[in-house]
MDTraj code that builds the backbone (N, CA, C; nanometers):
import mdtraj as md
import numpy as np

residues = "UNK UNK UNK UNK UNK UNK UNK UNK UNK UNK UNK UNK UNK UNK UNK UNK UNK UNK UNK UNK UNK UNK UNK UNK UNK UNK UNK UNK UNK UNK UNK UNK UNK UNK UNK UNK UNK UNK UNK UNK UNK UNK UNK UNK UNK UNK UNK UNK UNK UNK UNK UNK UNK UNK UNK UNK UNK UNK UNK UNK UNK UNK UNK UNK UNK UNK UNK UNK UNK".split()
xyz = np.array([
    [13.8245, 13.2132, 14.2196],
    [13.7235, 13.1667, 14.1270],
    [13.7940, 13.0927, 14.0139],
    [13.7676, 12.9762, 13.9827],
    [13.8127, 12.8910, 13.8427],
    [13.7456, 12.9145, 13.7691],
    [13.8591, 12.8912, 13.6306],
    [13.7817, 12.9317, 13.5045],
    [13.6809, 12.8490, 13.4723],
    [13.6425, 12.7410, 13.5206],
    [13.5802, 12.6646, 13.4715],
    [13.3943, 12.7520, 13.5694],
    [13.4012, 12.7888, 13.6493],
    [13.2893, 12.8514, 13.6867],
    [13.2766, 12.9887, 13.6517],
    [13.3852, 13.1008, 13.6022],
    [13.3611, 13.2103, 13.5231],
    [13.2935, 13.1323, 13.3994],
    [13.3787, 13.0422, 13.3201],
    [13.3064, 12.9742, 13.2026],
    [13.1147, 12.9739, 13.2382],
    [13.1038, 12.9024, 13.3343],
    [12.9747, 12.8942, 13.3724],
    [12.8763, 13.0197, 13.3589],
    [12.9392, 13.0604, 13.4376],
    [12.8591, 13.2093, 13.4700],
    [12.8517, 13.2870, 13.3591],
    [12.9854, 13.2793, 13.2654],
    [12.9433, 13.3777, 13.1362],
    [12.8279, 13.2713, 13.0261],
    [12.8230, 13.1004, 13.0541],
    [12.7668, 13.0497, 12.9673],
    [12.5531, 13.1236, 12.9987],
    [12.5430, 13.1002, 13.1245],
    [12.4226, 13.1609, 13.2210],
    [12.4081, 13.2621, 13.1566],
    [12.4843, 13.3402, 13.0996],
    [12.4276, 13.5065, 13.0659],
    [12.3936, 13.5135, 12.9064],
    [12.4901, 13.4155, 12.8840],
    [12.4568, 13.4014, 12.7092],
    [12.3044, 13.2951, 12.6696],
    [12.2835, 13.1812, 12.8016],
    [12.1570, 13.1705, 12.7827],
    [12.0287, 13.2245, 12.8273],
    [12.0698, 13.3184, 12.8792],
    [11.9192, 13.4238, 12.9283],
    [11.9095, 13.5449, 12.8332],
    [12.0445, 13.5713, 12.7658],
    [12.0199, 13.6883, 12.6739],
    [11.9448, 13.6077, 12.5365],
    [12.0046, 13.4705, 12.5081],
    [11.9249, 13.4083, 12.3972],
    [11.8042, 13.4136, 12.4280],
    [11.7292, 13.3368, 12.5487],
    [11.5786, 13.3341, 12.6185],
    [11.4948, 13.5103, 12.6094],
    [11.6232, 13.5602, 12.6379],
    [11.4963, 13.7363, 12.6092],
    [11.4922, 13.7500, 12.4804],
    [11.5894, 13.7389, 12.3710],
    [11.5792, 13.7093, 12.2194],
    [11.4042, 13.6593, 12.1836],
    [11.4084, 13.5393, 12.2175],
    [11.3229, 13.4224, 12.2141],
    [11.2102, 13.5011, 12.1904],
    [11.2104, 13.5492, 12.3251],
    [11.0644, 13.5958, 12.4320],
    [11.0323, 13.7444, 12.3403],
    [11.1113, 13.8385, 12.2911],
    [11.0927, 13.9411, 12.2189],
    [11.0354, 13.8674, 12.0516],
    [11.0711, 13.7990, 11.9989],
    [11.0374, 13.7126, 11.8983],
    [10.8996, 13.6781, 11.9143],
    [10.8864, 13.5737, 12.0144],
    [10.7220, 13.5321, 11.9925],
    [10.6492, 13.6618, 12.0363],
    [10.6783, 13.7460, 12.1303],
    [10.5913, 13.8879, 12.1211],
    [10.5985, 13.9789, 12.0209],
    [10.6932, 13.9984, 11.9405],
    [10.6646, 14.0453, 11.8065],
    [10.5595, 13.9819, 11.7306],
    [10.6004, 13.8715, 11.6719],
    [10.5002, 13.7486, 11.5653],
    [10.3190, 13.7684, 11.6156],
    [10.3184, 13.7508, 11.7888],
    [10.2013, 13.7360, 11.8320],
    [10.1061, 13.8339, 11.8282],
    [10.1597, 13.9698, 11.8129],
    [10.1170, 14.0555, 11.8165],
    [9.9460, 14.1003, 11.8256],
    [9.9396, 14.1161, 11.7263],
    [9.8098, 14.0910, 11.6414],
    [9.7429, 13.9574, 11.6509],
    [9.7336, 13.8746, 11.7408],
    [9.6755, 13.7654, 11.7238],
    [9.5462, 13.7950, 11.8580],
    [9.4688, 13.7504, 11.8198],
    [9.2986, 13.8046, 11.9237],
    [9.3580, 13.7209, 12.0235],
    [9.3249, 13.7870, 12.1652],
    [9.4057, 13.7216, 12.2804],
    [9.4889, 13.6997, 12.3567],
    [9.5787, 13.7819, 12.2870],
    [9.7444, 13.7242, 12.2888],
    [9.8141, 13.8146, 12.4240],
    [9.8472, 13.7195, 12.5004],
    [9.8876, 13.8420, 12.6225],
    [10.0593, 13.7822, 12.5966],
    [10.1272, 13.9131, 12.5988],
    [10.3033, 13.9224, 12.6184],
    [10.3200, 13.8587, 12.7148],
    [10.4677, 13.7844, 12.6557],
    [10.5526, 13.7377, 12.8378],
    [10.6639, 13.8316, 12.8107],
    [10.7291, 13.8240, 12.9365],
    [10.8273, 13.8898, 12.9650],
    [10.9356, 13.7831, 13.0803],
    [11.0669, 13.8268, 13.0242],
    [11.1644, 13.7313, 13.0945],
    [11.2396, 13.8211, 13.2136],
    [11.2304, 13.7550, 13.3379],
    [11.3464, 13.8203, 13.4721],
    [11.3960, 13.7748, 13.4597],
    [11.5733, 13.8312, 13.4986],
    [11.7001, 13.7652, 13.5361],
    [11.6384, 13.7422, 13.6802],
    [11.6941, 13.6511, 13.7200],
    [11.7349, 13.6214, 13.8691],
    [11.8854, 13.5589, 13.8898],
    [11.9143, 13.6015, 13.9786],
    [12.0774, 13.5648, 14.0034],
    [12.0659, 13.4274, 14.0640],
    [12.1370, 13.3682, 14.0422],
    [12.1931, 13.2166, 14.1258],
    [12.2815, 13.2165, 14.1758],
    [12.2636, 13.1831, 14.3160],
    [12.3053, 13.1515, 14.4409],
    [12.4818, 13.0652, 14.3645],
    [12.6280, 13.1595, 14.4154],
    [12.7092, 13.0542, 14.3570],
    [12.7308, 13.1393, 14.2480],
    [12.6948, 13.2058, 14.1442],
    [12.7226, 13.2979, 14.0195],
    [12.6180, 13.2247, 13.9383],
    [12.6293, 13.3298, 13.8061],
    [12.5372, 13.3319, 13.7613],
    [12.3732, 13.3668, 13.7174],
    [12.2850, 13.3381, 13.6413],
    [12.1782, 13.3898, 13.6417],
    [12.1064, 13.3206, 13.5662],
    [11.9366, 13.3216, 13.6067],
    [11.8648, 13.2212, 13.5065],
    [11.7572, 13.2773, 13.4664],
    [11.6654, 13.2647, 13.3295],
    [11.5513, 13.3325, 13.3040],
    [11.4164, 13.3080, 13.3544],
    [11.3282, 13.3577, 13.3726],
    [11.2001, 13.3354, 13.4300],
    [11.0921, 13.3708, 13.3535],
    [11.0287, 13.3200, 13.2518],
    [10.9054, 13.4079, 13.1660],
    [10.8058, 13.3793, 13.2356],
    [10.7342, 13.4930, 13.2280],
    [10.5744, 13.4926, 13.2793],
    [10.5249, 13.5726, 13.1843],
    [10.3665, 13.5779, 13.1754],
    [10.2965, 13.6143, 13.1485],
    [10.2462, 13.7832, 13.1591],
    [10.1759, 13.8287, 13.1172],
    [10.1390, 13.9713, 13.1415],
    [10.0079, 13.9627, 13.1549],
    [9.9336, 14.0738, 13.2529],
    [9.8131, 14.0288, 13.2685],
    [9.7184, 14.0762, 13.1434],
    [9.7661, 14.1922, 13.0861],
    [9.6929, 14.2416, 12.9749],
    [9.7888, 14.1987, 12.8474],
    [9.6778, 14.1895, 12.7504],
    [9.7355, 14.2214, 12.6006],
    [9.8362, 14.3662, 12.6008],
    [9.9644, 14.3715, 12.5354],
    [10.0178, 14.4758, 12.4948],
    [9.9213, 14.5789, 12.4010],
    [9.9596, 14.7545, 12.4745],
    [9.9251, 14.8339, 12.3495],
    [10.0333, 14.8370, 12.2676],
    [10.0235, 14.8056, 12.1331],
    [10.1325, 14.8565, 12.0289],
    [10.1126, 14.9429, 12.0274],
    [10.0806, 15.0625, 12.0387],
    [10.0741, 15.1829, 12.0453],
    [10.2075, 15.2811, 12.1195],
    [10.1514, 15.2207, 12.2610],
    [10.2387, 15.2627, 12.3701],
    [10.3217, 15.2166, 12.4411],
    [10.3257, 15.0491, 12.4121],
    [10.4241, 14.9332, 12.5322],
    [10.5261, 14.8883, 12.4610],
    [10.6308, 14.9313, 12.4669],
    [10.7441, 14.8720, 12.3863],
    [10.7242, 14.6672, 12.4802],
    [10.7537, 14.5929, 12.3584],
    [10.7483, 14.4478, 12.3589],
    [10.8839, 14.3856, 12.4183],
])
top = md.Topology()
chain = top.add_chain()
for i, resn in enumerate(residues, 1):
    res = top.add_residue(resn, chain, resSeq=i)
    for name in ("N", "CA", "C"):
        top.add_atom(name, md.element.get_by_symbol(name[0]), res)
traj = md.Trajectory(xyz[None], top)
C-alpha cells in the first residue's frame, strides 16, 4: 500500500467524521422546528480503501425526550 493511498483513506475518514459533525449540528439547531425530521449519516466502505458518507432522512421527527440526535 503507498502512502499516497493510506493518505487517501485517512483523508475519507476525516471527511465523513466532519459530515457526521455537520449532520449532528443541523439536528441539534432543527430541533424544535414544526416538521423537522433528523438525518442521519452511514459510513459505507469503498471498494479500494476508504469510506464515504450517506445522509438520509428519518421517517419520524426525533423524540428529544428519548432519541439521542
Amino acid at each position: 500500500m503507498s502512502l499516497s493511498s493510506v493518505t487517501g483513506i485517512a483523508a475519507s475518514g476525516l471527511g465523513v467524521a466532519s459530515q457526521r459533525l455537520a449532520v449532528s449540528a443541523h439536528n441539534t439547531a432543527n430541533l424544535h422546528t414544526d416538521g423537522f425530521r433528523a438525518t442521519r449519516l452511514t459510513t459505507v466502505a469503498v471498494p479500494g480503501g476508504g469510506v464515504r458518507g450517506e445522509i438520509s432522512e428519518t421517517a419520524l421527527a426525533p423524540d428529544p425526550i428519548t432519541e439521542v440526535v
